[in-house]
C-alpha positions in Angstrom: 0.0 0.0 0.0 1.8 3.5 -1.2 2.3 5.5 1.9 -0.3 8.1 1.6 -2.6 5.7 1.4 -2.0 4.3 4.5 -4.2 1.9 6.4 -5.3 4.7 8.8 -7.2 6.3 5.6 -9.1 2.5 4.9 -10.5 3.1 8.8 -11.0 6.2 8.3 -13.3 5.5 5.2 -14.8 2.7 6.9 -15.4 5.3 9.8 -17.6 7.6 7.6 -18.9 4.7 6.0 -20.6 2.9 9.4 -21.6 6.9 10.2 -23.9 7.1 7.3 -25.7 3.8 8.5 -23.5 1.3 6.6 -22.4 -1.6 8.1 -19.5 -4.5 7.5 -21.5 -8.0 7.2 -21.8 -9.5 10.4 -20.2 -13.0 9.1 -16.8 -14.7 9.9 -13.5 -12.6 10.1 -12.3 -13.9 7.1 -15.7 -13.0 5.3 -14.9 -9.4 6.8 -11.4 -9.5 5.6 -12.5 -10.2 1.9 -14.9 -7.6 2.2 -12.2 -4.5 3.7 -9.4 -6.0 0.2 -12.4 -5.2 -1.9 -13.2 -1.8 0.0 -9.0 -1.1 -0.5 -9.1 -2.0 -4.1 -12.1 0.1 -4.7 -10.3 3.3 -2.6 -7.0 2.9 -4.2 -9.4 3.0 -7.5 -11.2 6.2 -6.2 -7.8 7.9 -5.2 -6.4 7.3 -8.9 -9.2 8.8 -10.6 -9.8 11.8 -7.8 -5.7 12.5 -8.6 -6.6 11.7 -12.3 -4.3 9.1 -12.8 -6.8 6.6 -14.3 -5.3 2.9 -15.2 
């Protein structure tokens, strides 16, 4: 993960996420897990694009 986006910013996403009424599924860790590398993938996505540096 590049430094800026460090996994402080992925909590803090999930932060504002879960304060807007969403929440993680309630399954097994590893369920959880899968869920946060998709949520990573998608915000390393976002950050590209928002910087304009689209793949």
């Amino acid at each position: 993960m590049p430094a800026r986006l460090a996994p402080q910013l992925l909590a803090d996403i999930c932060q504002v996420l879960e304060r807007h009424g969403y929440q993680l599924p309630e399954e097994t860790p590893l369920v959880q897990e899968l869920v946060l590398a998709r949520v990573e993938y998608a915000l390393r996505d976002l950050v590209e694009r928002f910087e304009g540096r689209v793949r």
